[in-house]
C-alpha positions as CSV (number, residue, x, y, z in Angstrom):
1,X,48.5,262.4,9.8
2,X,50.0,265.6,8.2
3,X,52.9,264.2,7.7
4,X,51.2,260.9,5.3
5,X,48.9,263.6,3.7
6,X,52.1,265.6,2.6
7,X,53.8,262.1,1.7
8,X,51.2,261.2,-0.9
9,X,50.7,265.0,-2.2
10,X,54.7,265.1,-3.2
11,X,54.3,261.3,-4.8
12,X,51.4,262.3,-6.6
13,X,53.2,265.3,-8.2
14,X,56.5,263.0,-8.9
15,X,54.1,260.2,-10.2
16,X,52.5,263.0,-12.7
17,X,56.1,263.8,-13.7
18,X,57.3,260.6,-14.6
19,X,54.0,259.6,-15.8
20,X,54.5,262.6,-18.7
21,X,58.4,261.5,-19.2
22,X,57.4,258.3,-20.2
23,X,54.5,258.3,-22.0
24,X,56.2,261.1,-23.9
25,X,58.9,259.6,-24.7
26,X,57.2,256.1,-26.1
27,X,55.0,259.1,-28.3
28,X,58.1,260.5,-29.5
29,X,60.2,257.6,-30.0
30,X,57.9,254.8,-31.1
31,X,54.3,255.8,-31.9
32,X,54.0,259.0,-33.6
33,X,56.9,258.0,-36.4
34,X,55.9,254.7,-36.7
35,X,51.9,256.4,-37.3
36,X,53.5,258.8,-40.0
37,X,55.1,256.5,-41.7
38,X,51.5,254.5,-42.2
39,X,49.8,257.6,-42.9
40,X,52.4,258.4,-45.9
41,X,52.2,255.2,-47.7
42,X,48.7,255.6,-47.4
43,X,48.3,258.9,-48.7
44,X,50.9,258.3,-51.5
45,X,48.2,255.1,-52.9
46,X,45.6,257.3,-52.2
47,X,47.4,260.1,-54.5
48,X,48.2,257.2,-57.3
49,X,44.7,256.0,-57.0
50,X,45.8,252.6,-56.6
51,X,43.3,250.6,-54.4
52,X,44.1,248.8,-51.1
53,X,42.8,247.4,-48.4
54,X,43.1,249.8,-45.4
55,X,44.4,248.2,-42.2
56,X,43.6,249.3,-39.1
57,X,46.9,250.1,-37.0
58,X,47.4,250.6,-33.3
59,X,50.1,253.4,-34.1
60,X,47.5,255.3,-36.3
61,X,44.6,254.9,-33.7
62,X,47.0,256.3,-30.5
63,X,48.8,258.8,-32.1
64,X,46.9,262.0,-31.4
65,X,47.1,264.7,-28.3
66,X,44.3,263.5,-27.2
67,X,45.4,259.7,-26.4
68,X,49.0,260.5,-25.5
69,X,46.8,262.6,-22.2
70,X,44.3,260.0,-22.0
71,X,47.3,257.2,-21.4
72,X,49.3,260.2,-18.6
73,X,46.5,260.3,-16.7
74,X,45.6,256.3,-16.5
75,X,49.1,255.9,-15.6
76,X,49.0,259.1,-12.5
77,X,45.6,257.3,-11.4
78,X,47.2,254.1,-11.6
79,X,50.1,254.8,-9.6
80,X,47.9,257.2,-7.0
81,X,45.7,254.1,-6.7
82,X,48.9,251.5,-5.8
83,X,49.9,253.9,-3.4
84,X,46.7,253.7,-1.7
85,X,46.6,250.1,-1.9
86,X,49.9,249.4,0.1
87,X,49.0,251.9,2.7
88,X,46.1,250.1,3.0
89,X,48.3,246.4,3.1
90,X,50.2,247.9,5.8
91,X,47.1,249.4,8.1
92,X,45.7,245.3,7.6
93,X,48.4,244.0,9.6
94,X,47.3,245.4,12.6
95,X,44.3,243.1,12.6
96,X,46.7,240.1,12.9
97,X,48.4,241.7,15.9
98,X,46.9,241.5,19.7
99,X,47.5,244.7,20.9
100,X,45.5,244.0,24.1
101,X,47.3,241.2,26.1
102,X,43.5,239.0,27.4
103,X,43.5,235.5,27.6
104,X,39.6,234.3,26.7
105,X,38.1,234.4,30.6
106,X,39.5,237.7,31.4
107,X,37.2,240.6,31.6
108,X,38.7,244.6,31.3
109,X,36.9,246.9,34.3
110,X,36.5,250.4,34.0
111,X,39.3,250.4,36.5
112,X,42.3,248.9,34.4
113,X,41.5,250.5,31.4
114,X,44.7,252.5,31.8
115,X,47.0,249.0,32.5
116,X,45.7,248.2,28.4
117,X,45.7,251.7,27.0
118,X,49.7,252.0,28.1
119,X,50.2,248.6,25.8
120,X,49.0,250.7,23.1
121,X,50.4,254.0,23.8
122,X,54.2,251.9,24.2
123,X,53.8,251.3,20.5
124,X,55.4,254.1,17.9
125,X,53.7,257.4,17.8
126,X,53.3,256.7,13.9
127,X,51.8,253.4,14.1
128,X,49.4,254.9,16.7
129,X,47.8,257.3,14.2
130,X,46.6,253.9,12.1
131,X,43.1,253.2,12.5
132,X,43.1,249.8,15.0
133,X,45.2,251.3,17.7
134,X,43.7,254.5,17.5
135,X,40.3,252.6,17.3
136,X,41.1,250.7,20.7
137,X,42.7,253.7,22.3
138,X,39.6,255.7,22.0
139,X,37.0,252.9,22.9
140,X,39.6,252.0,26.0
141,X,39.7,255.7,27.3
142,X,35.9,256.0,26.6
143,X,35.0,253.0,28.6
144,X,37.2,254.0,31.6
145,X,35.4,257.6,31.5
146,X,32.0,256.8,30.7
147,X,31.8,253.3,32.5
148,X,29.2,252.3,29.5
149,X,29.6,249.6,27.1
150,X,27.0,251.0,25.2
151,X,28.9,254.1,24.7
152,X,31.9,252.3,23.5
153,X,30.4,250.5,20.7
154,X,28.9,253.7,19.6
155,X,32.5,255.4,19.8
156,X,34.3,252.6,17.9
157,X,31.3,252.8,15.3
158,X,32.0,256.8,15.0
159,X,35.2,255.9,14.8
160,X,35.5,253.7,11.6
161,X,32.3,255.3,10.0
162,X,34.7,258.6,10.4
163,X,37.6,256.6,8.7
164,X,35.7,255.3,5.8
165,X,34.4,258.6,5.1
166,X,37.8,260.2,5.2
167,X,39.2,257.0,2.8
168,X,36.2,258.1,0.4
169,X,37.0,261.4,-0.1
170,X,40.4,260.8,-0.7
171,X,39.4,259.3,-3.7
172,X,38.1,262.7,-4.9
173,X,41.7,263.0,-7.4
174,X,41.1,259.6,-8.8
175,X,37.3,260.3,-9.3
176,X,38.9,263.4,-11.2
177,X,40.5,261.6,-13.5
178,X,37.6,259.3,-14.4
179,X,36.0,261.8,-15.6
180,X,38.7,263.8,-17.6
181,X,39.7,261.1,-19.7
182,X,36.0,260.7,-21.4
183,X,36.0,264.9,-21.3
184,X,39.8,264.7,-23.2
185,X,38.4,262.2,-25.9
186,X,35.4,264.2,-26.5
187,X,37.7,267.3,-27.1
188,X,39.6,265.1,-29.4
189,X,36.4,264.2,-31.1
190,X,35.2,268.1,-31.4
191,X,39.0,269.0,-32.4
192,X,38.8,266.1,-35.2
193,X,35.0,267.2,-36.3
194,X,35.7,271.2,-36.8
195,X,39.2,269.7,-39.1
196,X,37.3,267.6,-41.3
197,X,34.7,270.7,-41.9
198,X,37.3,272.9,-42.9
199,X,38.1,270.9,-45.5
200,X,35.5,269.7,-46.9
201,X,35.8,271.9,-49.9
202,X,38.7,269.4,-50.9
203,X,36.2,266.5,-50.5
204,X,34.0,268.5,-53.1
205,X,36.9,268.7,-55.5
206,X,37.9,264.5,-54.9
207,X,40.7,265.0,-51.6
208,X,39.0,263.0,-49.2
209,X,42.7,262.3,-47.5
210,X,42.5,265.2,-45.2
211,X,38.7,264.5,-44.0
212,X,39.5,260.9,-43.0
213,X,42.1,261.7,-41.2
214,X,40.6,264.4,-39.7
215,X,37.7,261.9,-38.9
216,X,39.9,259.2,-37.9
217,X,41.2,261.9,-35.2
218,X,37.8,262.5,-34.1
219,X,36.5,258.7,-33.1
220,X,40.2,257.5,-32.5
221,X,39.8,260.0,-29.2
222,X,36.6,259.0,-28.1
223,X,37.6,255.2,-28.6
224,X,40.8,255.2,-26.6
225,X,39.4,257.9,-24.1
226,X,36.3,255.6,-23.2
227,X,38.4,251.9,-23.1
228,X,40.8,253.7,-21.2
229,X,37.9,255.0,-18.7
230,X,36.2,251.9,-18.4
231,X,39.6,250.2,-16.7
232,X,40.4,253.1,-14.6
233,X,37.1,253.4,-13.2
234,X,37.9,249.2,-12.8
235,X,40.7,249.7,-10.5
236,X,39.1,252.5,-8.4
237,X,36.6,250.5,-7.3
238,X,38.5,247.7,-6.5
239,X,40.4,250.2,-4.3
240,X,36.9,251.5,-2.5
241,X,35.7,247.8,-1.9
242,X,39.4,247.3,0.2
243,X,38.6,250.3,1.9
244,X,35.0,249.3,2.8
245,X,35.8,245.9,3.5
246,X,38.7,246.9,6.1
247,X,36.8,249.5,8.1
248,X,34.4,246.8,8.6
249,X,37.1,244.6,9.5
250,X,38.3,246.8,11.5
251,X,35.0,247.3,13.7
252,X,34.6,243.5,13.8
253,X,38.2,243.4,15.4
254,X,37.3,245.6,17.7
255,X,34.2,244.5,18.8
256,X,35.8,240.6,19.5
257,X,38.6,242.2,21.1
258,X,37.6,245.0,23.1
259,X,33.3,245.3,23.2
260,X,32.9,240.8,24.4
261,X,36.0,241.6,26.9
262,X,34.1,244.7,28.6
263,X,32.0,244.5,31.9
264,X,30.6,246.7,34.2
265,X,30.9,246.0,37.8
């Protein structure tokens, strides 16, 4: 368990890194002078009062602080959130598997509870830390001390009700980021705001270039920072309906396999 926790903490901080490369880069190289070149022919008609249409452009609408974050930290969430997802994948195989060899009429007695729990415990150590062998292990060893199917269910219940909570907070990160990307575009929006009111002496005097863009700054943010919310928030609760639905899964497996199969002499 340590050992996966300390896995995803060191991908988490690579994903970040390359996440910032590469949004970076595409800022640097594609958007930001491609948005200044727009800006300049704009400002130059503006300056020779010639009128134009003004077309809204992608580069123009990205191109701030603000939105280059926004965009790193969809792409960290996303990455966090894949991660998750094919840990997950690989946990779901186990419910293909039959880790307790019982034909249909066979019945497990408090007595050869050990004879099963060795099929299990012959497995790798690693695969026994995933949540259906460790699921069966405990209910196996529970039965075979206690003697009570009762007790059983309720252990494989604590069992799963434990793993879903465990899933759920490790969502905390992602549930982070969900709410810093509206928080960055709001700062964008303030940042934008407190620009266009220092100048809007030049308004007074006819220079309305630097209080649009200053404006444009301000909803541009918010715009980006909300749209780009909206699908992260999307994605992370796709993530937590896999979660739920396994752990269900999970205790269904275990209570055709192991709970039907018990009985008490």
């Amino acid at each position: 368990m340590r050992q996966d926790l300390a896995k995803e903490f060191f991908f988490q901080l690579i994903s970040l890194l390359v996440a910032i490369i590469v949004v970076h880069a595409v800022y640097v190289a594609v958007i930001r002078p491609k948005a200044d070149v727009i800006l300049q022919e704009q400002q130059e008609l503006q300056t020779e009062g010639i009128a134009y249409d003004m077309e809204k452009s992608l580069f123009v609408t990205i191109k701030d602080y603000e939105q280059e974050t926004c965009f790193i930290l969809m792409l960290w969430a996303t990455a966090i959130m894949l991660f998750k997802a094919n840990k997950l994948r690989w946990e779901k195989r186990f419910l293909n598997f039959k880790l307790i060899d019982l034909r249909d009429e066979m019945r497990i007695v408090p007595e050869d509870t050990r004879k099963y729990t060795r099929h299990i415990q012959a497995i790798p150590a690693e695969e026994q830390e995933h949540l259906v062998p460790r699921t069966l292990l405990n209910a196996l060893q529970r039965f075979g001390s206690a003697k009570n199917i009762r007790d059983v269910a309720q252990s494989i219940k604590e069992t799963c009700e434990t793993e879903g909570e465990r899933l759920d907070s490790e969502l905390a990160i992602i549930r982070y980021i969900v709410w810093a990307i509206p928080s960055i575009g709001f700062i964008g929006t303030v940042r934008g705001i407190s620009q266009a009111l220092g100048q809007a002496h030049k308004a007074v005097e006819g220079d309305i270039i630097g209080v649009t863009v200053s404006l444009g700054v301000a909803f541009n943010s918010t715009f980006i920072a909300l749209l780009i919310s909206l699908f992260v928030m999307f994605l992370m609760h796709q993530l937590q309906l896999m979660q739920e639905r396994f752990v269900i899964d999970c205790q269904d497996y275990c209570e055709k396999n192991v709970i039907r199969k018990l009985e008490v002499p």
